[in-house]
Each structure stands twice: as structure tokens, then as C-alpha cells.
N, CA and C of each residue as an Amber inpcrd file, in Angstrom:
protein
   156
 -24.4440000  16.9710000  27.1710000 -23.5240000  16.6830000  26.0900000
 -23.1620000  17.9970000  25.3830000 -21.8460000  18.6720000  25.3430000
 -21.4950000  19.4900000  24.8090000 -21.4380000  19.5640000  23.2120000
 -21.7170000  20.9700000  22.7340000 -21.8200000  20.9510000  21.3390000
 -20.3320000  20.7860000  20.5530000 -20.5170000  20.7680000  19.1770000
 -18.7820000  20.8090000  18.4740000 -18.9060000  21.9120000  18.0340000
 -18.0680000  22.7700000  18.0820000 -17.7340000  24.2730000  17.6780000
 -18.3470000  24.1780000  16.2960000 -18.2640000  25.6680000  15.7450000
 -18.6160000  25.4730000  14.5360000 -16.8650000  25.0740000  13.6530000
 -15.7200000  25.2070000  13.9550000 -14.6340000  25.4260000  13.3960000
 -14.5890000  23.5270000  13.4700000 -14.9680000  22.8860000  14.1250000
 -14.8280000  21.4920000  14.2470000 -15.6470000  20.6680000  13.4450000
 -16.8680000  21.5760000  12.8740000 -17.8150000  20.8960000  11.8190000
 -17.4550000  21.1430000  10.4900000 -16.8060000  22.2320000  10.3160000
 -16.1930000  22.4860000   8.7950000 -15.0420000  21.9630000   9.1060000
 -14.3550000  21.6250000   9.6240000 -12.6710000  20.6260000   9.5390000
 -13.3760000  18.7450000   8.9190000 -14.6830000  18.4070000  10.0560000
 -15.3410000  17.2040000   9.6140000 -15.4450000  17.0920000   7.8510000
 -16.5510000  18.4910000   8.1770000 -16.9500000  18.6170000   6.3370000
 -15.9920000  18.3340000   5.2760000 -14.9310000  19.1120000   5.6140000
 -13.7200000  18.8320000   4.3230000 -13.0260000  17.6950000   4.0940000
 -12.8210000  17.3590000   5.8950000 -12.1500000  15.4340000   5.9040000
 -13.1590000  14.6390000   4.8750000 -14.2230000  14.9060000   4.7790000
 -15.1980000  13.6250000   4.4540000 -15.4490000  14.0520000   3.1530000
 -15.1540000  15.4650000   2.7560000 -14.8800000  15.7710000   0.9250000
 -14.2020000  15.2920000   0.9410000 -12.9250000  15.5110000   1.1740000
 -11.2850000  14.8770000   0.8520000 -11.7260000  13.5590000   0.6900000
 -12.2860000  12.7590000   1.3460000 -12.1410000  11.1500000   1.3230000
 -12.9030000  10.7090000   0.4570000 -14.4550000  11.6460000  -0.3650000
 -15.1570000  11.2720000  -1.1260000 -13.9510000  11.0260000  -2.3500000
 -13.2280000  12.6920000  -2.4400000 -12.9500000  13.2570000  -3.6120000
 -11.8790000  11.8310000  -3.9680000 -10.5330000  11.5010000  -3.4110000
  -9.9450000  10.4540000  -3.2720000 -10.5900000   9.0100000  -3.7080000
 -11.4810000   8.9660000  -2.7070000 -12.1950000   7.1480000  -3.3760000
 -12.6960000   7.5640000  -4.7310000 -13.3210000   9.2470000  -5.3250000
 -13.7730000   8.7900000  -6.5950000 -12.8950000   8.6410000  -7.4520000
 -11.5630000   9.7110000  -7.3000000 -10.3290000   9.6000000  -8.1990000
  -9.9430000   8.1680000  -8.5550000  -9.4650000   7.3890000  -7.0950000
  -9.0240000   6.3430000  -7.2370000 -10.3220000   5.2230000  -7.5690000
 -11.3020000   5.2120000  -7.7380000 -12.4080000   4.0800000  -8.6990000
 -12.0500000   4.8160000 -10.0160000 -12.0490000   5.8500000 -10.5010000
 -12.3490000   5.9790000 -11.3970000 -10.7040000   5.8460000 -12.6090000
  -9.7460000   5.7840000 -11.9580000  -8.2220000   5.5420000 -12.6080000
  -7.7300000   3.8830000 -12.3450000  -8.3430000   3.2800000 -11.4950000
  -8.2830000   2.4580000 -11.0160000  -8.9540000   1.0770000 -11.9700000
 -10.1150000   1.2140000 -12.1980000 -10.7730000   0.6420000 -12.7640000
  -9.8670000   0.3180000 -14.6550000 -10.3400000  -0.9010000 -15.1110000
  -9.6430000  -0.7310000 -16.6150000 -10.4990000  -2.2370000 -16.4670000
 -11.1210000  -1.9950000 -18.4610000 -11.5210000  -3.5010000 -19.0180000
 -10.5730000  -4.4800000 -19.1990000 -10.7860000  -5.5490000 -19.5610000
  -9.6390000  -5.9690000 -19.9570000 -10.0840000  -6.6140000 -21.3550000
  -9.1480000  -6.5150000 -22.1740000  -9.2190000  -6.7260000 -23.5450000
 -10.2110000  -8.1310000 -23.9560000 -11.2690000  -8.0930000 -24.8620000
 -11.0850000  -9.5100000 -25.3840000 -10.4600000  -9.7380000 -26.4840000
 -10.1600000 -11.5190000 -26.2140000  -9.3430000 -11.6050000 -27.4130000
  -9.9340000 -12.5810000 -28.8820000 -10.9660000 -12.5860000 -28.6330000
 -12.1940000 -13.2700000 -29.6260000 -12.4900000 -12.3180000 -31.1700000
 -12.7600000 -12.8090000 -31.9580000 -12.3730000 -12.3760000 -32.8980000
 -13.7030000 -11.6990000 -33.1260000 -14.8480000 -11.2910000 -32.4500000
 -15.7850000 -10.3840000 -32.6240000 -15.8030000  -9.0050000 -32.8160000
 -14.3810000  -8.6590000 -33.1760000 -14.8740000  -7.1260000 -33.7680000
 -14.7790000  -6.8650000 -35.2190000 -14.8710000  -7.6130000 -35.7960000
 -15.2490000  -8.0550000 -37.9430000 -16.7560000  -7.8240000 -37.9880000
 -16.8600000  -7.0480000 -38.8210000 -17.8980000  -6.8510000 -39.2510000
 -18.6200000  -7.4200000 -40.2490000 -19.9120000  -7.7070000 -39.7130000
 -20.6640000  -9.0560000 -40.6760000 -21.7370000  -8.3930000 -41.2210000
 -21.6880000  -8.2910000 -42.7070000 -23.0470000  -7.7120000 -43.6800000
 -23.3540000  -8.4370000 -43.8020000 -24.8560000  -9.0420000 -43.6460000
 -25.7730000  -9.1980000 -44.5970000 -26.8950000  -8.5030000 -45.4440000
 -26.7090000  -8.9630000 -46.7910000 -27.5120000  -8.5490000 -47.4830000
 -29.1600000  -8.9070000 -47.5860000 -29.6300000  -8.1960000 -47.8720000
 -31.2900000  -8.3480000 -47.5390000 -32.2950000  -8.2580000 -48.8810000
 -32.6780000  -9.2720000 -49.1670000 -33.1510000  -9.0680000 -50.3840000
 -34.9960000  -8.5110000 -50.0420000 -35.3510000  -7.5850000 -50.4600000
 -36.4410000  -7.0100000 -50.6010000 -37.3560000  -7.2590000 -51.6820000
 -38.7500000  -8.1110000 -51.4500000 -39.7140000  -8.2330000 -52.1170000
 -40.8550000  -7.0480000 -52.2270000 -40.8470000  -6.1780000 -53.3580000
 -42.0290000  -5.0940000 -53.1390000 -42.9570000  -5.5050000 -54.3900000
């Protein structure tokens, strides 16, 4: 079984950066929450009465 040049293992190397670099771009622009629409962002004090 013949070897792969060395010029054929760094062409591999970069294809398979390129394709990391790509899938992370695209998860990471890709991705989005989606809003809720519940009325949980009011903020609720309670007060605390302290016995010393």
C-alpha cells in the first residue's frame, strides 16, 4: 500500500480545518432563542422582616 505524499496530507489537514471552521461559524450564527412571551421578567421584592 503506497504512502500519501506529504503535499496530500496538508491539502487533507486544511480541507478538514475549513469544514471544522464553517460548521462552527454556521452553529454558532445559526443558532437564536426564541423570545418568551410570559410576563416573567417583573421583578418581585419581598420584604423580609428580621427578628434580632
Amino acid at each position: 500500500m503506497p504512502q500519501m505524499s506529504p503535499l496530500s496530507w496538508w491539502l487533507l489537514f486544511i480541507y478538514f480545518l475549513i469544514l471544522l471552521i464553517i460548521f462552527s461559524i454556521m452553529n454558532y450564527y445559526i443558532f437564536f432563542y426564541m423570545p418568551k412571551k410570559s410576563e416573567s421578567h417583573k421583578l418581585i421584592i419581598k420584604s423580609m422582616n428580621w427578628k434580632w
